[in-house]
C-alpha positions as a Python dict, from the first residue, in 0.01 Angstrom:
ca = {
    (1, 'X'): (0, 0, 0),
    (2, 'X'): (54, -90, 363),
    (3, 'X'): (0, -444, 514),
    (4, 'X'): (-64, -538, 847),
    (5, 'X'): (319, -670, 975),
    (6, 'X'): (446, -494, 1234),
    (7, 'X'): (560, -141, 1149),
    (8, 'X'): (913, -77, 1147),
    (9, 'X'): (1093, 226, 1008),
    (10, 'X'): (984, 397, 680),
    (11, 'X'): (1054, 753, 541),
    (12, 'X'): (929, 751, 102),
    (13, 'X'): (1216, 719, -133),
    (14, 'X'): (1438, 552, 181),
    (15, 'X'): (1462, 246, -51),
    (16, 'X'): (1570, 398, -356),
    (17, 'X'): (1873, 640, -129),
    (18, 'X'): (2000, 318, 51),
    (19, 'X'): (2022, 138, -321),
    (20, 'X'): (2286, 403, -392),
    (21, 'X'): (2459, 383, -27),
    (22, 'X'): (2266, 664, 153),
    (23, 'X'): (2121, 493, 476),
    (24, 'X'): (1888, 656, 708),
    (25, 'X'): (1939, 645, 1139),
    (26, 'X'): (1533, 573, 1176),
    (27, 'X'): (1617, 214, 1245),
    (28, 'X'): (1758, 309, 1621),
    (29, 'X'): (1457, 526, 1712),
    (30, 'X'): (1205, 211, 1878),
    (31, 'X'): (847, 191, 1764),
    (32, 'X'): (580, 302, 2019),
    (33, 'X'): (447, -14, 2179),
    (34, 'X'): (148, 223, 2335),
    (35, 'X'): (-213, 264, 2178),
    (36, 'X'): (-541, 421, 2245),
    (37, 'X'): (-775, 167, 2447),
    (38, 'X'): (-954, 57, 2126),
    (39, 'X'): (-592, -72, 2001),
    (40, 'X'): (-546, 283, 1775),
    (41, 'X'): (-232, 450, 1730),
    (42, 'X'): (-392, 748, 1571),
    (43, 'X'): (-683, 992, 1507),
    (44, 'X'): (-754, 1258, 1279),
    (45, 'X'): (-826, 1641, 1440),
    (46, 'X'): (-912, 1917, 1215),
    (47, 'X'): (-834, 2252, 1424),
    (48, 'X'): (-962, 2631, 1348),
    (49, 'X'): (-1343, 2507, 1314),
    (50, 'X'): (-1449, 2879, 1409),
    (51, 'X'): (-1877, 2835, 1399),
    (52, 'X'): (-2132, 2607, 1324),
    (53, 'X'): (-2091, 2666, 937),
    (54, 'X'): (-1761, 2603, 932),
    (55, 'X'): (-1845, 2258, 1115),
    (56, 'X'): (-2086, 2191, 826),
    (57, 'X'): (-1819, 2246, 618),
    (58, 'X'): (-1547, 2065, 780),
    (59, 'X'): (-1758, 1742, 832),
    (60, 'X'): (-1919, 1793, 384),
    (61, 'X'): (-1555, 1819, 271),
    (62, 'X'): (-1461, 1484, 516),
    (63, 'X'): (-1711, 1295, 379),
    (64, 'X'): (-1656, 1421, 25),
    (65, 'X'): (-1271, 1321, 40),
    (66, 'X'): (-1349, 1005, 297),
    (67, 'X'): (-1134, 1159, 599),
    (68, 'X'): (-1227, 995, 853),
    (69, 'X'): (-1280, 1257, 1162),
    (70, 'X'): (-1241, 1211, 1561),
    (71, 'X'): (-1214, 1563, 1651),
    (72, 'X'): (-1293, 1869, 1557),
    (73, 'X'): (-1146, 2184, 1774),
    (74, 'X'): (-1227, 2564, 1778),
    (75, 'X'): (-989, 2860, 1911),
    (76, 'X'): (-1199, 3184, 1930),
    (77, 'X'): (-1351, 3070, 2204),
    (78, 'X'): (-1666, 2971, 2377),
    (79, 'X'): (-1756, 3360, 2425),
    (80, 'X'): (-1774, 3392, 2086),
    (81, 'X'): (-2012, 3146, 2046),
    (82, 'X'): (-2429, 3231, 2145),
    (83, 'X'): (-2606, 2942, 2293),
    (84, 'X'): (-2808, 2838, 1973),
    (85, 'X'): (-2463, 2816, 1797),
    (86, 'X'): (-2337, 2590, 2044),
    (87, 'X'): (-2628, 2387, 2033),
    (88, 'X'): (-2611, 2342, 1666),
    (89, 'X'): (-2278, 2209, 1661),
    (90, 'X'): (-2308, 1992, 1925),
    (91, 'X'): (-2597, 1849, 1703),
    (92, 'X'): (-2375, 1828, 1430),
    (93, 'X'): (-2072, 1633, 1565),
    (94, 'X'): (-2295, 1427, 1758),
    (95, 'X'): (-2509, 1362, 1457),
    (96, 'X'): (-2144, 1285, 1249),
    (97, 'X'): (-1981, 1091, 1571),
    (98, 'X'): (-1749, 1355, 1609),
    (99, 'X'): (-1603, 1502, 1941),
    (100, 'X'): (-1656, 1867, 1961),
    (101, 'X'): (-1345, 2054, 2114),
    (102, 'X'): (-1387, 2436, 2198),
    (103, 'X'): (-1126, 2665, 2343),
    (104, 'X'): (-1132, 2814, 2713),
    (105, 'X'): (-1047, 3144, 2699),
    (106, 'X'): (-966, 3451, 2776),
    (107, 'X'): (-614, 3471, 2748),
    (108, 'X'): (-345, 3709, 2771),
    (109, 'X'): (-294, 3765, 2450),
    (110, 'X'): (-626, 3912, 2457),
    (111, 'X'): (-563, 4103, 2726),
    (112, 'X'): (-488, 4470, 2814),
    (113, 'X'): (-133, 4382, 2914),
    (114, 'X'): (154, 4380, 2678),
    (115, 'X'): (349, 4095, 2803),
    (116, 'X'): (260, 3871, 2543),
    (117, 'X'): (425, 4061, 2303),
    (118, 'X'): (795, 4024, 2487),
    (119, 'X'): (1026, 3837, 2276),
    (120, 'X'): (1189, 3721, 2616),
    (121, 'X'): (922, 3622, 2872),
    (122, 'X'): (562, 3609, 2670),
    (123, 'X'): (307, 3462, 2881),
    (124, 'X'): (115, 3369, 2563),
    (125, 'X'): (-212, 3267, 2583),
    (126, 'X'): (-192, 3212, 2955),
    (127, 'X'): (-477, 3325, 3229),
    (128, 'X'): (-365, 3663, 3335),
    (129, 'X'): (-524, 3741, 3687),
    (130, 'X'): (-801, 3602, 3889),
    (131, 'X'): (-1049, 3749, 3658),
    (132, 'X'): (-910, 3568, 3313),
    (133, 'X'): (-882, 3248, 3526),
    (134, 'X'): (-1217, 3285, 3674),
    (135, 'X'): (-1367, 3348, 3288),
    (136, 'X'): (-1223, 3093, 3121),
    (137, 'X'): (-1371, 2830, 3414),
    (138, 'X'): (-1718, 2988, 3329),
    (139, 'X'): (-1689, 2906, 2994),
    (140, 'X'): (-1593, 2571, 3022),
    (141, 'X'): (-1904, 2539, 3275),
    (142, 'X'): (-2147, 2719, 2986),
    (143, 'X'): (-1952, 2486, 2741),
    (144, 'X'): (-2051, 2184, 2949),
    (145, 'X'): (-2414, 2286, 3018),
    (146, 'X'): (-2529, 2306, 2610),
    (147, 'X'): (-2350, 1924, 2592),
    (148, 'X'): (-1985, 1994, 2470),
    (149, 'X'): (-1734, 1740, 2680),
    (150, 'X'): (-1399, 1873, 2539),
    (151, 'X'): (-1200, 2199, 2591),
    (152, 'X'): (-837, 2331, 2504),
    (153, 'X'): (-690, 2462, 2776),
    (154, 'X'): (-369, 2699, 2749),
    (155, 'X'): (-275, 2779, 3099),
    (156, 'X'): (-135, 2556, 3380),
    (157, 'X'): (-332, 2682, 3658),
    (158, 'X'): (-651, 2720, 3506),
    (159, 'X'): (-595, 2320, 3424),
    (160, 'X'): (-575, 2239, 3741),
    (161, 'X'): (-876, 2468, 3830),
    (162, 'X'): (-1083, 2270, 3619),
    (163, 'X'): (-948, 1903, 3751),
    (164, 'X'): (-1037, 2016, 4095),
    (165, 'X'): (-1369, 2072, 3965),
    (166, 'X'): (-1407, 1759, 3770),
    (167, 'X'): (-1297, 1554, 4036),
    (168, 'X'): (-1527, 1742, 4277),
    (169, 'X'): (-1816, 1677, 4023),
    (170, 'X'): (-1833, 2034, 3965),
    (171, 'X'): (-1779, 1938, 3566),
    (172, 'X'): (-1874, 1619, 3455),
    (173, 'X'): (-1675, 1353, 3444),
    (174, 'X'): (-1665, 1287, 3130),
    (175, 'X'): (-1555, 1627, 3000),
    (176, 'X'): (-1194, 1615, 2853),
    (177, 'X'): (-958, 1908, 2893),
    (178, 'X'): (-695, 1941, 2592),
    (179, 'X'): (-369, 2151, 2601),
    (180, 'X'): (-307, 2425, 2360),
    (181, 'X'): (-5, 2452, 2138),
    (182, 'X'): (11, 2766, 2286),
    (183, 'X'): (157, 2634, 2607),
    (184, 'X'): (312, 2350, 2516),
    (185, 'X'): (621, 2084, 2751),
    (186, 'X'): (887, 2018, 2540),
    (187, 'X'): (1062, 1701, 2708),
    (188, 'X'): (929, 1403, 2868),
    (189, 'X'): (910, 1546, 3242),
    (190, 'X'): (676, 1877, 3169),
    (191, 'X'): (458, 1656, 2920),
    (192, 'X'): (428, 1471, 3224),
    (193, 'X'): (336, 1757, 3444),
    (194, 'X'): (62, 1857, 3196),
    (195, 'X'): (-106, 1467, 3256),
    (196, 'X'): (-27, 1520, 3641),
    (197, 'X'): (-233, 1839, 3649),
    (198, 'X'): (-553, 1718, 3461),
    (199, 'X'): (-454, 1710, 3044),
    (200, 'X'): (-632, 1435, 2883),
    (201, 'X'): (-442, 1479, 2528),
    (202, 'X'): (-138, 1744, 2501),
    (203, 'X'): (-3, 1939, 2223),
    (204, 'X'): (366, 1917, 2219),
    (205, 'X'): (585, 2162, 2016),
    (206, 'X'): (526, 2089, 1643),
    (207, 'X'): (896, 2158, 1519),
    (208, 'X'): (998, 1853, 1823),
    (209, 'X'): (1263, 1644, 1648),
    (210, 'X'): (1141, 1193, 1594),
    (211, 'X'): (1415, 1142, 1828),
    (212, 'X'): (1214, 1390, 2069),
    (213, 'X'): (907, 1261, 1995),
    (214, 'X'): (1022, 918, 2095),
    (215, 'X'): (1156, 1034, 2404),
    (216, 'X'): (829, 1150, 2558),
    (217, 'X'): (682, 902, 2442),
    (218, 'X'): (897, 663, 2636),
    (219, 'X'): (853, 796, 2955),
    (220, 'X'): (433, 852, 2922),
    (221, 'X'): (133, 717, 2783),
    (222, 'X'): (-58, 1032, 2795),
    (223, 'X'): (-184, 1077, 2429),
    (224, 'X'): (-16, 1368, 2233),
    (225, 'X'): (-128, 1588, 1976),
    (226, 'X'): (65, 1696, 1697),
    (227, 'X'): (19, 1940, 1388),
    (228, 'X'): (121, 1752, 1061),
    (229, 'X'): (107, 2068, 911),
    (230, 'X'): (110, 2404, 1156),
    (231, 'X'): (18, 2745, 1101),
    (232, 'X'): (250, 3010, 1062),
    (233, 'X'): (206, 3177, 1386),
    (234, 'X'): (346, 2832, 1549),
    (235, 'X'): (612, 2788, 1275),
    (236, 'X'): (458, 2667, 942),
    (237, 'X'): (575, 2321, 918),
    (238, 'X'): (477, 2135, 691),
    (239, 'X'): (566, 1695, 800),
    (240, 'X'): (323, 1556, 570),
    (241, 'X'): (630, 1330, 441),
    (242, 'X'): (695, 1235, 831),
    (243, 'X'): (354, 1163, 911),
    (244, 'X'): (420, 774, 970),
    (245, 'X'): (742, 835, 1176),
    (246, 'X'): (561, 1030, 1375),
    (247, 'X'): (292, 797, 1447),
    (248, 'X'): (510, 500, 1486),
    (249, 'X'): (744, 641, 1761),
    (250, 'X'): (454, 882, 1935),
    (251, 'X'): (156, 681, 1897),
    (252, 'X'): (-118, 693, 2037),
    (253, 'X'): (-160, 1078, 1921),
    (254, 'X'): (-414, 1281, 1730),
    (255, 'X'): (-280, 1401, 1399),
    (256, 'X'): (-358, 1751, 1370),
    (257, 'X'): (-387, 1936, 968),
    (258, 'X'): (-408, 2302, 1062),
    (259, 'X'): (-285, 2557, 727),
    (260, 'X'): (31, 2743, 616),
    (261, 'X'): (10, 3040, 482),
    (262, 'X'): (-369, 3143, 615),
    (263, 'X'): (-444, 3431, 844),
    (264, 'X'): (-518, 3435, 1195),
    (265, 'X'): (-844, 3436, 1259),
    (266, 'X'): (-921, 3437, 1608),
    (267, 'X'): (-1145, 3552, 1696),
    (268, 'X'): (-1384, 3445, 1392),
    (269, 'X'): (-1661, 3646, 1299),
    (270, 'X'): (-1868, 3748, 984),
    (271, 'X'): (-1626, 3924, 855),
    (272, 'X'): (-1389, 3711, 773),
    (273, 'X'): (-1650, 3406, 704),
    (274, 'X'): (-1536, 3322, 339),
    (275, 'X'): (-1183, 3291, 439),
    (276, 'X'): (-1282, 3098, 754),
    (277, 'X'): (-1462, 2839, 542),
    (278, 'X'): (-1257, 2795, 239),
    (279, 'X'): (-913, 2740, 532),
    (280, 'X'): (-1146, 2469, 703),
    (281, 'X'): (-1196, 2299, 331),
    (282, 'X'): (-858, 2294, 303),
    (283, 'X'): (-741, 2183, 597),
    (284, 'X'): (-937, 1860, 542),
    (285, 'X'): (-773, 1847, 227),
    (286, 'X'): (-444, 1870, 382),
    (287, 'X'): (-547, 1563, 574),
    (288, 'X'): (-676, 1388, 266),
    (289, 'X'): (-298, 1449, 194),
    (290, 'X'): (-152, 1344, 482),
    (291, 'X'): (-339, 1039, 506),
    (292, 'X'): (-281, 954, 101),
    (293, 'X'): (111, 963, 259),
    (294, 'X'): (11, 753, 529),
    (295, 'X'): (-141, 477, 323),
    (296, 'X'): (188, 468, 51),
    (297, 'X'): (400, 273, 343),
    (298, 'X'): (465, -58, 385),
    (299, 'X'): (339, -94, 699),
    (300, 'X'): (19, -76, 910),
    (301, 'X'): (-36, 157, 1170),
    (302, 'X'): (-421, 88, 1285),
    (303, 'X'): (-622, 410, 1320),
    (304, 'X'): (-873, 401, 1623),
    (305, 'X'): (-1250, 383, 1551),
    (306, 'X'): (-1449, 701, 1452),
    (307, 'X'): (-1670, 843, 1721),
    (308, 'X'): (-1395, 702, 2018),
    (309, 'X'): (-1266, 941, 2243),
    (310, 'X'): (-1125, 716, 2580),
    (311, 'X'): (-777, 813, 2642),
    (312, 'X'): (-532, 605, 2836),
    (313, 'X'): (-566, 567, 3200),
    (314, 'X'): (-442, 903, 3331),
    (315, 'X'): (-192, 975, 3650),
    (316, 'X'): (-313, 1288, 3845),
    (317, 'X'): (-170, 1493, 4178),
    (318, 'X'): (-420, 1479, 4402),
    (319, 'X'): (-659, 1751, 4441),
    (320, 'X'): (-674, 1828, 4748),
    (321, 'X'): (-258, 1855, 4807),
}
């Protein structure tokens, strides 16, 4: 059971290794000293939240295993949402205190082109043309209009599309924008890029090393976002057993539980409905599990209050350069 000293190091079974002379390096990797503004070093996400049943769902099976739930995000897309769905989840996570994050899309991956496919140059889930770019901006702008006020974001310029129109008042001010895995920096000078351009929270690359992690977080305050557990098509790791490390050196960050070994669904629909519910289920399961590992340290590592969603005090280029 944790107490509330300051954290230092931890890995489990640590203890037991160094009683028989195997000693681990985490000592020389510094603690975060940053925090959400509430004083958290963490929050909970639950990704691949595909409709308003699997939000039902996703927010029965929290309260059922007492996961405690700051975010909930969606990848299909707002298109593949209607109006009255929208609505009802909005409702939902409201209802719950739970921020409601829904993807911007289209991207090129579902796009006529066949870059994405290139082993060696994939633009991923980036805007491809004028007409992509100017789609994805009109869903964030439907998104905003039925109440939602957080959207992931997987392209560079269509980030800084959207912060000119949040600054200009275009988009609400209090509407977040959230980086996909899908384009994600690797080292401390593109995370900061991502910030610079308009990210509120950014995914960094799950399979980053604690040393990594460290690193960007020394050089930024932005908050990151990091799968515990990742799906296949991002690599299938599974860091349950790293979960404080990564907290301690990265904090603040959403931990993210998304599923090994489950199907991509996107884009969600009817058809695949019994698969898209039971991997939500589970994926709050996973972060019963992940939390469970969280709790067995030593040490305290505060999570923020439910139903908070300030970030840190973000740097931006200015608009109009």
């Amino acid at each position: 059971m944790n107490t509330s000293q300051a954290a230092g190091p931890y890995s489990p079974g640590a203890a037991s290794l160094a009683g028989l002379g195997y000693v681990s390096g985490a000592a020389a990797i510094a603690s975060s000293t940053k925090s959400f503004p509430d004083g958290g070093a963490w929050r909970v996400e639950i990704p691949s939240v595909e409709g308003p049943e699997s939000v039902r769902a996703a927010l029965d099976e929290a309260a059922r295993l007492g996961v405690p739930l700051h975010r909930i995000s969606q990848g299909s897309g707002v298109t593949m949402l209607t109006d009255a769905e929208i609505l009802d989840m909005v409702k939902m996570c409201q209802d719950s205190d739970v921020e409601l994050c829904l993807f911007a899309r289209p991207g090129a991956n579902w796009d006529v082109g066949g870059a994405h496919r290139s082993a060696a140059g994939s633009i991923g889930a980036r805007s491809r043309g004028i007409v992509q770019l100017g789609a994805a901006v009109a869903e964030v702008e439907r998104g905003a209009a039925l109440g939602v006020r957080s959207f992931l974001v997987s392209d560079e310029g269509l980030l800084w599309a959207l912060q000119g129109l949040r600054e200009a008042g275009a988009i609400p001010a209090d509407v977040q924008f959230k980086t996909s895995i899908m384009s994600a920096p690797a080292n401390p000078a593109s995370f900061r890029v991502n910030e610079l351009l308009g990210a509120d929270t950014i995914n960094v690359p799950s399979d980053l090393s604690i040393a990594q992690l460290a690193e960007i977080r020394a050089s930024n305050d932005a908050t990151l976002d990091f799968y515990i557990e990742a799906p296949d098509n991002i690599g299938g790791f599974v860091r349950h057993h790293e979960i404080y490390e990564i907290i301690r050196v990265a904090a603040p960050l959403y931990v993210k539980f998304g599923l090994r070994n489950a199907p991509d669904v996107y884009p969600a629909g009817a058809q695949l409905n019994s698969m898209i519910l039971d991997s939500t289920r589970e994926r709050v399961r996973r972060a019963r599990l992940g939390l469970d590992e969280l709790e067995r340290s030593p040490f305290l590592l505060p999570m923020s209050p439910t139903g908070r969603r300030d970030q840190p005090l973000p740097k931006r280029f200015p608009t109009g350069a």
